[in-house]
PAVO-81449 format. One record per residue (C-alpha): residue in one letter; z, x, y. Coordinates in steps of 0.1 Angstrom, whole numbers, plus 5000, padded with zeros to 4 digits. Example, Ala and Ser with C-alpha at 12.3 -4.5 7.8 and 13.67 -1.06 7.14 Angstrom:
PAVO-81449
[r "A",[5078,5123,4955]];
[r "S",[5071,5137,4989]];
***
This chain:
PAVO-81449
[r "X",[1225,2527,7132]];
[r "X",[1200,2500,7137]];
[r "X",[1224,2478,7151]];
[r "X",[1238,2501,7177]];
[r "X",[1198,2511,7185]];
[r "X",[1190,2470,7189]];
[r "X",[1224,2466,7213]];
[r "X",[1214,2491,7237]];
[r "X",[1179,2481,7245]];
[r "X",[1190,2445,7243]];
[r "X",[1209,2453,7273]];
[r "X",[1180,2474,7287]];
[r "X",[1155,2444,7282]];
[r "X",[1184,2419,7298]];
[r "X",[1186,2444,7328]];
[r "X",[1148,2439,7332]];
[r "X",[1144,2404,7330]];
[r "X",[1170,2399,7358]];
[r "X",[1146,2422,7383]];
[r "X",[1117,2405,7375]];
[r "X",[1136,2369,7379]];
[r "X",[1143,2382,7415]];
[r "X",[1111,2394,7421]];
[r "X",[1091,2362,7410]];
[r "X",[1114,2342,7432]];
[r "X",[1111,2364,7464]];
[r "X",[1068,2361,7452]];
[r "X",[1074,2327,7450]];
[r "X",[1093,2328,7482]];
[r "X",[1059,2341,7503]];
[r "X",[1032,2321,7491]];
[r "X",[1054,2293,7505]];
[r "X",[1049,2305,7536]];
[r "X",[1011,2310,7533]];
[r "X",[0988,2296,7502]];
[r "X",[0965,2327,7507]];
[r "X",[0995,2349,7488]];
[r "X",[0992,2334,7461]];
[r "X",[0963,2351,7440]];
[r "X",[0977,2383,7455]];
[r "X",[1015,2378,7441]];
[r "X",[0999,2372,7407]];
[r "X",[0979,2399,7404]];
[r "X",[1013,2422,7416]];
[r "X",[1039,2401,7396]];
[r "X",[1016,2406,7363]];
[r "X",[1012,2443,7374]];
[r "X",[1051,2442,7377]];
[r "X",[1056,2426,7342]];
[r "X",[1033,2448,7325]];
[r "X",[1048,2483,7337]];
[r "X",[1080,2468,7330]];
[r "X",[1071,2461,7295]];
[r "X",[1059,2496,7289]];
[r "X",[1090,2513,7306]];
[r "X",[1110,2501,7285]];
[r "X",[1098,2504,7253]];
[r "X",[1094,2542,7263]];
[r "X",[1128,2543,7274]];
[r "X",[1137,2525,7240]];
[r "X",[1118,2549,7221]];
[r "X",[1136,2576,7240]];
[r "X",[1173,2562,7237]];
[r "X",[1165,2558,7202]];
[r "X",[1151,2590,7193]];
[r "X",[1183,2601,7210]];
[r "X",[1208,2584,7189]];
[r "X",[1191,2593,7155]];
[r "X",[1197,2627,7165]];
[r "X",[1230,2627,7175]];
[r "X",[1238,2607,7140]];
[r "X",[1222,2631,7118]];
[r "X",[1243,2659,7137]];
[r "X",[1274,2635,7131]];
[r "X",[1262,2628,7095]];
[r "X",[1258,2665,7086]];
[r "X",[1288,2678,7104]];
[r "X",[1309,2651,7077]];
[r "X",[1297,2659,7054]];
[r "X",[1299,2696,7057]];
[r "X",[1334,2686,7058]];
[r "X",[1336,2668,7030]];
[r "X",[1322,2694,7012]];
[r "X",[1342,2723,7024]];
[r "X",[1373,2703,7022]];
[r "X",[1397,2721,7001]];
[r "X",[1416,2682,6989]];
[r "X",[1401,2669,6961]];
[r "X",[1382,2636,6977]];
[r "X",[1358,2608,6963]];
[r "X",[1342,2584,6981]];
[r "X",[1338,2548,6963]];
[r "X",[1330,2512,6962]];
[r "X",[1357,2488,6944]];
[r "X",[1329,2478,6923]];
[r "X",[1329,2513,6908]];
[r "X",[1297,2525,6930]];
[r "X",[1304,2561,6935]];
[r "X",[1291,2573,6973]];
[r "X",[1306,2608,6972]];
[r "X",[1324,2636,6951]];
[r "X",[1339,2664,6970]];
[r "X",[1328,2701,6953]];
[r "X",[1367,2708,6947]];
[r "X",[1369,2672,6931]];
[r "X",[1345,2682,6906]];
[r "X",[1361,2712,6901]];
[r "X",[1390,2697,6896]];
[r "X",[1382,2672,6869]];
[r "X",[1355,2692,6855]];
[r "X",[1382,2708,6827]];
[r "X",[1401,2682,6816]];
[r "X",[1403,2677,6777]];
[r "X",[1374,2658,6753]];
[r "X",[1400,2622,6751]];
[r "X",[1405,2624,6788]];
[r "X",[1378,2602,6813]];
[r "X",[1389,2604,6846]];
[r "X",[1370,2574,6849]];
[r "X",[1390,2555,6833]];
[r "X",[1418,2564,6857]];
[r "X",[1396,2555,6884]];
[r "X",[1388,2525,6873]];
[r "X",[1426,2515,6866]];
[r "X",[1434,2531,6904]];
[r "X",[1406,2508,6922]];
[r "X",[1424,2478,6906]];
[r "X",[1456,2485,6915]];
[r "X",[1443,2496,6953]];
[r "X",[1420,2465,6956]];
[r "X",[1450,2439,6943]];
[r "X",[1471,2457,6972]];
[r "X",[1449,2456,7001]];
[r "X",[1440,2416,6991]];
[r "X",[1483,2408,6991]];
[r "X",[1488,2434,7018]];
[r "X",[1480,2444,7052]];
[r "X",[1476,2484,7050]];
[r "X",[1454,2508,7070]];
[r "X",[1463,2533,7045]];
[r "X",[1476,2526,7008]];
[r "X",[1493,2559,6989]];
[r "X",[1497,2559,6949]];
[r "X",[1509,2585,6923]];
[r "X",[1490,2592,6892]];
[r "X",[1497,2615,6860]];
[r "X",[1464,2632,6852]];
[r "X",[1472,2652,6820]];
[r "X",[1494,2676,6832]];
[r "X",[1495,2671,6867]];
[r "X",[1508,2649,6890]];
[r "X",[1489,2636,6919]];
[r "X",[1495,2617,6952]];
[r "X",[1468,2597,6963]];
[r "X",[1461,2589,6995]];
[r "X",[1435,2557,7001]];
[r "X",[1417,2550,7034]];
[r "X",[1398,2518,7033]];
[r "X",[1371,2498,7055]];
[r "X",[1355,2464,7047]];
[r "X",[1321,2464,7026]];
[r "X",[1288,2440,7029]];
[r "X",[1292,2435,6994]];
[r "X",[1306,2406,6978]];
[r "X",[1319,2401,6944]];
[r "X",[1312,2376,6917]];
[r "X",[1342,2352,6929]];
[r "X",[1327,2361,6965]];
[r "X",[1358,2384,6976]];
[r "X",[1349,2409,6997]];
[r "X",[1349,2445,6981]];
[r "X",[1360,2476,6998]];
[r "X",[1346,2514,7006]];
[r "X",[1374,2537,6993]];
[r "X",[1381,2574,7005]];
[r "X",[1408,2589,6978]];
[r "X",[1423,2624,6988]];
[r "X",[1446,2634,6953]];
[r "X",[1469,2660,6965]];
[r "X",[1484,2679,6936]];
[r "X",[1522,2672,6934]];
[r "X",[1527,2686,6907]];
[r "X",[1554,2717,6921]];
[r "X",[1567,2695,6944]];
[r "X",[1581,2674,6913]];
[r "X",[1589,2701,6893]];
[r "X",[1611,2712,6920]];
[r "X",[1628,2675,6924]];
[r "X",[1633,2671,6889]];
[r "X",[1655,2702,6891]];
[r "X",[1666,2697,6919]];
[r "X",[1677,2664,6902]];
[r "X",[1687,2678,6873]];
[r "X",[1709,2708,6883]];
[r "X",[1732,2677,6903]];
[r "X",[1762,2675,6883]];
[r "X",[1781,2645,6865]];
[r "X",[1812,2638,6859]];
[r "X",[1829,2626,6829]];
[r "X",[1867,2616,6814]];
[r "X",[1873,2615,6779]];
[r "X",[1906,2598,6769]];
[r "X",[1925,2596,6732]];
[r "X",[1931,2562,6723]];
[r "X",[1955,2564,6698]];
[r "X",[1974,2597,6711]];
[r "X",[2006,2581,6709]];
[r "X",[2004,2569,6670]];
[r "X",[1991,2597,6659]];
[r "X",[2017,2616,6677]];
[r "X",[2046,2591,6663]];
[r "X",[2032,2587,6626]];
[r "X",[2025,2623,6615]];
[r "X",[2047,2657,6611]];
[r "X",[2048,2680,6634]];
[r "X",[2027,2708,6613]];
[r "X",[2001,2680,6609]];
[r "X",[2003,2665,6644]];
[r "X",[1991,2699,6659]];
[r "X",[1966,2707,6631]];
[r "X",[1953,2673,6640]];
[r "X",[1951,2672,6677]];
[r "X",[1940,2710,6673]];
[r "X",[1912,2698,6653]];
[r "X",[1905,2669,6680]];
[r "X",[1903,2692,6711]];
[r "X",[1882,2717,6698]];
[r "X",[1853,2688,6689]];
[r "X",[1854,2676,6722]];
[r "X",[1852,2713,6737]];
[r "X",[1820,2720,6712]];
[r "X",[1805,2690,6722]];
[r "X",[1812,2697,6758]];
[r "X",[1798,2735,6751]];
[r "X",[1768,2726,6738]];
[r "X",[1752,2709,6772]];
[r "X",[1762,2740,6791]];
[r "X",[1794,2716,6805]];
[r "X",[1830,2727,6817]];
[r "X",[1859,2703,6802]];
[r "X",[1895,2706,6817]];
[r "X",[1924,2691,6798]];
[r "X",[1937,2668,6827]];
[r "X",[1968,2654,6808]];
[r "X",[1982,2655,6773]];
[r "X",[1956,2628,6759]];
[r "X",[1926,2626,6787]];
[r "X",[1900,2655,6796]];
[r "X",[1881,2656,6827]];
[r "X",[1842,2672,6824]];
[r "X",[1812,2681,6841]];
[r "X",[1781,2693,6834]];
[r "X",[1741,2694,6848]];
[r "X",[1727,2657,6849]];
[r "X",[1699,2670,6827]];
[r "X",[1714,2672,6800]];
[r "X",[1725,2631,6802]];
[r "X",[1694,2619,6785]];
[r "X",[1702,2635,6754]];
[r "X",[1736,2630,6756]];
[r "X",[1729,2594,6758]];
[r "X",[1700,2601,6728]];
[r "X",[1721,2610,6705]];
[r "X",[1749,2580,6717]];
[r "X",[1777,2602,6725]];
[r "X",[1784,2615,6692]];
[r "X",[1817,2628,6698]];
[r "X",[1825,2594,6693]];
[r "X",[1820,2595,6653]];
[r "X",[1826,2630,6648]];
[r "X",[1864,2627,6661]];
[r "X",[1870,2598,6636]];
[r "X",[1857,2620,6609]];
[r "X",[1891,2641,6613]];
[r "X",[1914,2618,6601]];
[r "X",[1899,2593,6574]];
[r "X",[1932,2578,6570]];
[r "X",[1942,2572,6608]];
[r "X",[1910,2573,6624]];
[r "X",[1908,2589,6660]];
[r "X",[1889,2566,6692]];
[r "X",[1880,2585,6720]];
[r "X",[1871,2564,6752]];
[r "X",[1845,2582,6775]];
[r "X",[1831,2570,6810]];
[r "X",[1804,2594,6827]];
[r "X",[1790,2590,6861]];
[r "X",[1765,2607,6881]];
[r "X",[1771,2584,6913]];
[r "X",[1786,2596,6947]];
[r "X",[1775,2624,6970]];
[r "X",[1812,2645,6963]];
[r "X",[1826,2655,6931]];
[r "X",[1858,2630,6938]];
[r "X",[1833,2602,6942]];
[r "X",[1820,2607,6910]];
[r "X",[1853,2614,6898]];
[r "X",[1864,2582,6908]];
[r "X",[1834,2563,6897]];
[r "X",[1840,2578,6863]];
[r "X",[1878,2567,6867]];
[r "X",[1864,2528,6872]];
[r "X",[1844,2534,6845]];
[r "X",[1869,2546,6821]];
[r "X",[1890,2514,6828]];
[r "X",[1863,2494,6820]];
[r "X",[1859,2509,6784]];
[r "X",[1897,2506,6781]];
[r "X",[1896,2468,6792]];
[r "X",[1866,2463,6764]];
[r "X",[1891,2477,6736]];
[r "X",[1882,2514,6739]];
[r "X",[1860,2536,6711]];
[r "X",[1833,2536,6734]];
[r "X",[1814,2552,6760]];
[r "X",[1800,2539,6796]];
[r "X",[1774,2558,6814]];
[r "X",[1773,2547,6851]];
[r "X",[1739,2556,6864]];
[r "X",[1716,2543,6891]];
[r "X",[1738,2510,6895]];
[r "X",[1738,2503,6865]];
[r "X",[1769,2502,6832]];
[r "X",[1755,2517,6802]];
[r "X",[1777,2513,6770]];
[r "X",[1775,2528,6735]];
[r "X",[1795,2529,6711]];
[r "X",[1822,2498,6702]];
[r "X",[1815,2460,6689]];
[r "X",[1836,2440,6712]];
[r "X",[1821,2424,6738]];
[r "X",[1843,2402,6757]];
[r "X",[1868,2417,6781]];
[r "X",[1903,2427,6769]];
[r "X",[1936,2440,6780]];
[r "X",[1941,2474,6782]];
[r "X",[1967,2468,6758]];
[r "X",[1945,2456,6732]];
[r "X",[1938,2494,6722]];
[r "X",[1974,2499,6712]];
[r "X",[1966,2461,6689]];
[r "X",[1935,2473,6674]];
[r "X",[1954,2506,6660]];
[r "X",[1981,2490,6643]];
[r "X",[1958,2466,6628]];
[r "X",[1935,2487,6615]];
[r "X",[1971,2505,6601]];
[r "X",[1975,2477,6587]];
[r "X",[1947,2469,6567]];
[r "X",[1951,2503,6553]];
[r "X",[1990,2497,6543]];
[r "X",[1973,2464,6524]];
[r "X",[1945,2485,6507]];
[r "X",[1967,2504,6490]];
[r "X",[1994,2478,6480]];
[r "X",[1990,2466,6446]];
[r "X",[2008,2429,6456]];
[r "X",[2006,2413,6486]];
[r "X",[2030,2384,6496]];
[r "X",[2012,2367,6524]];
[r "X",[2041,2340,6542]];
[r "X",[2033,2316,6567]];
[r "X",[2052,2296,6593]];
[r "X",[2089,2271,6577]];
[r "X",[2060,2248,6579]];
[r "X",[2027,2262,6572]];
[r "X",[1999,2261,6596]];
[r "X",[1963,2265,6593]];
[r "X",[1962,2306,6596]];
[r "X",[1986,2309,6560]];
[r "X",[1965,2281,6542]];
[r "X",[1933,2301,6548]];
[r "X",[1948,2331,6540]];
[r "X",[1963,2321,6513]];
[r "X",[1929,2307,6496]];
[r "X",[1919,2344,6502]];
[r "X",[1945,2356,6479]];
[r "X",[1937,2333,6452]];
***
């Protein structure tokens, strides 16, 4: 306020000096023309000078007067609004000087629980806003914050401080408006959540365990299979289709996907509890990406032959960009094939199990693979 006072009579003083430049020349001026002028245009240019001097400091002191009361109005009419604002706002130094609390931002952080300081998340904010400004060039800076059990959008307006900081960084006058959005995530999270996924579940084995058993046990079997993938469907509220003989297509509320994935798609061991002897693999690829059902669909499709290429008994989860598996030990990329070779291998070491003599024979010329599995058997 001072400064603004001190630039406007500077100007009135500059204003002034100019006039009585002029006059003292055109004085000057006369008594060149006759010497006896010259006591006279003292005496009038002192006169001058003197009722100068006193005009404007009046005027000064007016102007001034004038100002002052025009900021007070302006002073008081912010801060009634401050006060009557109905966002919660504080007003604050980045070296934790408070300047201002709205009444509603008392009110609002007047409740919170005994292990909660909102200071503390003041403190962490004001970090975080002064590290931006420094790296960024922002009028106005907007953050989110989780304040028990609410969540608010801050909104920063910043202007440059006198103050300096130990390194001699300037520090920063902060107005923080926290608008409660709190609903408005609520409603996004369902919103989010009621979007649907889409997943395919596939038999690995379908065709041994269709070629090794009878038919009474084939069905009791595959019975048995189906119904563990519809309960395990049923019990996140999803729909699952039987698409083809050995494959299911289903779809359910991407909410339920987080504990799907917590418990690592469990379907995947309870199936193989069925059949000790020959166990059953499912392969399972979900997907919540595309903005259709068939792009999801077919995202889940891609997905599916990537679990297939890996060897199958596993599940993908294709979520924001990303391949999640679970599920499965093999990590290098196979043939699709492969699935079919890891069956009759593991029917194999079964057959071998319960064998009481093996004859293990090499190559007419025995290579490395019968030696070492020959020193095995010994």
């Amino acid at each position: 306020m001072n400064e603004d006072n001190n630039k406007v009579a500077n100007k009135l003083v500059s204003k002034s000096k100019l006039y009585l430049i002029l006059i003292g020349l055109l004085l000057i001026r006369i008594c060149m023309f006759d010497t006896k002028f010259i006591l006279p245009s003292i005496l009038i240019f002192v006169a001058i000078v003197l009722y100068t001097v006193w005009v404007n400091s009046k005027k000064k002191s007016e102007i001034e007067s004038h100002i002052e009361e025009v900021a007070i109005g302006m002073n008081f009419a912010v801060r009634n609004y401050l006060n009557k604002s109905p966002i919660p706002l504080i007003v604050i130094e980045t070296d934790g000087n408070i300047i201002f609390k709205s009444p509603r931002f008392v009110k609002e952080f007047s409740n919170l629980a005994e292990d909660i300081d909102i200071n503390t998340y003041l403190e962490s904010l004001i970090k975080e806003i002064k590290l931006e400004i420094e790296n960024k060039d922002k009028k106005e800076i907007t953050k989110q914050i989780t304040i028990e059990n609410k969540v608010y959008k801050i909104f920063c307006e910043y202007a440059s401080s006198r103050k300096r900081d130990k390194r001699k960084r300037k520090e920063y006058l902060l107005t923080l408006y926290f608008i409660d959005d709190t609903k408005y995530n609520e409603l996004f999270d369902k919103y989010t959540g009621e979007k649907n996924c889409i997943g395919i579940a596939m038999i690995d084995n379908y065709e041994e365990i269709t070629q090794s058993l009878l038919p009474e046990d084939r069905l009791q079997i595959i019975a048995s299979v189906e119904k563990a993938i519809y309960d395990w469907a049923s019990s996140t509220g999803g729909v699952i289709v039987k698409s083809d003989r050995d494959m299911f297509v289903y779809m359910f509320e991407q909410r339920y996907l987080p504990e799907i994935e917590k418990n690592k798609i469990q379907i995947l061991d309870l199936v193989k509890e069925i059949d000790s002897k020959r166990p059953i693999t499912l392969s399972i690829a979900i997907s919540n990406e595309g903005d259709t059902y068939y792009e999801r669909y077919k995202s889940a499709l891609a997905g599916l032959d990537i679990v297939l290429g890996r060897g199958g008994d596993q599940a993908i989860v294709r979520k924001d960009g990303k391949y999640k598996f679970y599920g499965g030990t093999t990590l290098e990329l196979e043939k699709r094939t492969k699935v079919k070779a890891r069956i009759v291998a593991h029917s194999l070491e079964e057959l071998i199990k319960d064998s009481r003599n093996v004859v293990v024979m090499g190559h007419k010329n025995g290579d490395i693979d019968s030696l070492r599995i020959k020193s095995w058997t010994i």
